[in-house]
N, C-alpha and C positions, 0 to 999 in steps of 0.2 A: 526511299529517297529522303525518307524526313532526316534521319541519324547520319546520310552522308553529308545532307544542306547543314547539319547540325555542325558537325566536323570542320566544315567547312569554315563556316561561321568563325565558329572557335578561334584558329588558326589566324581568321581576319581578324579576330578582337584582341588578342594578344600583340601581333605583330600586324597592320594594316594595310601592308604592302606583302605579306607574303602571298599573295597571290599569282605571285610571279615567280613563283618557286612552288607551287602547286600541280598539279595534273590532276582532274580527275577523270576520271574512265568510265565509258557508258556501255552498254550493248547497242541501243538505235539514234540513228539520228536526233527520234522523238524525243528520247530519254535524254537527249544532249540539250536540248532546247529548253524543257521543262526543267533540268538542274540547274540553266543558266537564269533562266525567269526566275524561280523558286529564289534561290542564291540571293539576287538581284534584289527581288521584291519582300524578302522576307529583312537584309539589311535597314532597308528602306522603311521596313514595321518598325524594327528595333529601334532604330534611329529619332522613328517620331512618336512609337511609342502605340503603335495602331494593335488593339485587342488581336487579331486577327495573328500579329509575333509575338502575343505574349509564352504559347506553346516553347517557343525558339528561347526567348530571354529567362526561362526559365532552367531550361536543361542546359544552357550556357551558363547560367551561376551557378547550376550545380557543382560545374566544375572547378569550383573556387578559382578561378583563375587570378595569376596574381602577376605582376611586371617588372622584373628584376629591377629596371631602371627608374623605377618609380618607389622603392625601399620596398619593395618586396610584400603592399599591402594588399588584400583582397580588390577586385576591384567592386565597385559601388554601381547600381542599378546606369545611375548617370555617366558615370566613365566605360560602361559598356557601349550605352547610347552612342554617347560622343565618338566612340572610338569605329561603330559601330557607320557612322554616319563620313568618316575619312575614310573607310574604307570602299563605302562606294563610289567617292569622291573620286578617290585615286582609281578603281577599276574602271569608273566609266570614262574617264579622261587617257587611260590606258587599256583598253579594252582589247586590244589585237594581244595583253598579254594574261589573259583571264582567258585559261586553257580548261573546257570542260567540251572534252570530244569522243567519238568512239576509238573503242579496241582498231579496228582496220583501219580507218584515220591515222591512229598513233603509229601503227605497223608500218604504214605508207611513208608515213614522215620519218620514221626512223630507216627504212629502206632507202627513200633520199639523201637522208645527211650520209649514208655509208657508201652511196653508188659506187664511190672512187675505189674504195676499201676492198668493195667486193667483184671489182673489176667488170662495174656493167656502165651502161650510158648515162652521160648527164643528164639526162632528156628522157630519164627512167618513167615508164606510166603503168603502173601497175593497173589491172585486172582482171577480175573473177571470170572466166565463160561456167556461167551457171548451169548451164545443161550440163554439160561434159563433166562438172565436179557431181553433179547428180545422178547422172549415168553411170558415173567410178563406183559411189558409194551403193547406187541399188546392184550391181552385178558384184559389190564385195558382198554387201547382205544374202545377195540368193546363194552366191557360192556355198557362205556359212552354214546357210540353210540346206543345199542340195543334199546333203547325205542323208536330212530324215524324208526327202522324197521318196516315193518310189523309184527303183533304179532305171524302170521305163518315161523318165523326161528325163529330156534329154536338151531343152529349152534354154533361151538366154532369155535376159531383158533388155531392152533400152527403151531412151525416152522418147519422147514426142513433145514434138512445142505446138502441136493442133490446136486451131481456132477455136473446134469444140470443146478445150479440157475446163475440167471445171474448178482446179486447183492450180496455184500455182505453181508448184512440182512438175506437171505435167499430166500425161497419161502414160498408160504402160504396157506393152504389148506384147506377144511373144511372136519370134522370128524365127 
C-alpha cells in the first residue's frame, strides 16, 4: 500500500486535481478504507510537514518531478508542500470524486453504466449467492481429482451452510 499511496501522491503533486481521473483498485473493502485514510492523511503530513510523511516526501522527490507550466523546473521541498496541501483541498471539497474502491465495486458500476448495452434492466442489482459459486467450484475440484481416487467412490460433494460449521466456506459432506 505504501508505493500505491506513493503513486498516488505523485500524480496529486504534479497535477492536484487529477484525482478525478484516477481509479484505484483494491481487493477488500478494508483495503479501500485504509488507501483512502493513508492517501488522505499522509497529504495532510506532507502538507504540514509531519515526520511521520517524511517516508512519502522523500520518494516523491525522488521522482524529480518537474511542471511543464511552471518552466520545467524541479520542484522544491515547499512547492511539493504547497501543491501537496491543494490537493487535499480540492479532494475533500470533492470527495464523491476521489475513487479508491474494489475490483467488484468497479465490476458493478461498470455493469450499470452498460445495462442498456447489454440489454438487461435498469434496475440491474448484481449478486454473488456464495454457496452455490462454492459448491461449483468444490464439485469442479473433486471432479479433477476423482481419477486418482480409487474407482470404488463413487461420491459427490456439496455444501452446507450448518450452524455448527466452523469456517466460513462451510462444511462438506458426502451424499
Amino acid at each position: 500500500t505504501f508505493t500505491l499511496a506513493v503513486e498516488y501522491i505523485k500524480h496529486l503533486i504534479i497535477n492536484p486535481r487529477a484525482y478525478r481521473q484516477i481509479l484505484a483498485v483494491t481487493f477488500t473493502n478494508k483495503a479501500t478504507a485504509e488507501m483512502k485514510e493513508r492517501i488522505l492523511t499522509q497529504l495532510y503530513g506532507i502538507w504540514k510537514g509531519a515526520p511521520s510523511s517524511e517516508a512519502y516526501l522523500e520518494r516523491i522527490k525522488n521522482y524529480k518531478l518537474k511542471i511543464k507550466e511552471e518552466g520545467g523546473d524541479r520542484l522544491t521541498d515547499g512547492e511539493i508542500r504547497q501543491r501537496a496541501g491543494m490537493a487535499l483541498q480540492y479532494m475533500l471539497h470533492d470527495y464523491s470524486r476521489f475513487r479508491v474502491e474494489t475490483i467488484d465495486s468497479f465490476f458493478q458500476s461498470v455493469m450499470r453504466n452498460l445495462a442498456r448495452e447489454l440489454e438487461l434492466s435498469p434496475n440491474l442489482n448484481i449478486e454473488l449467492n456464495n454457496s452455490e459459486v462454492l459448491s461449483d467450484a468444490v464439485d469442479s475440484l473433486i471432479e479433477k481429482l476423482t481419477p486418482h481416487f480409487s474407482p470404488c467412490w463413487h461420491g459427490s460433494w456439496t455444501t452446507s451452510t450448518s450452524a455448527s460449521a466452523t469456517t466460513n466456506a462451510g462444511t462438506y459432506r458426502m451424499r
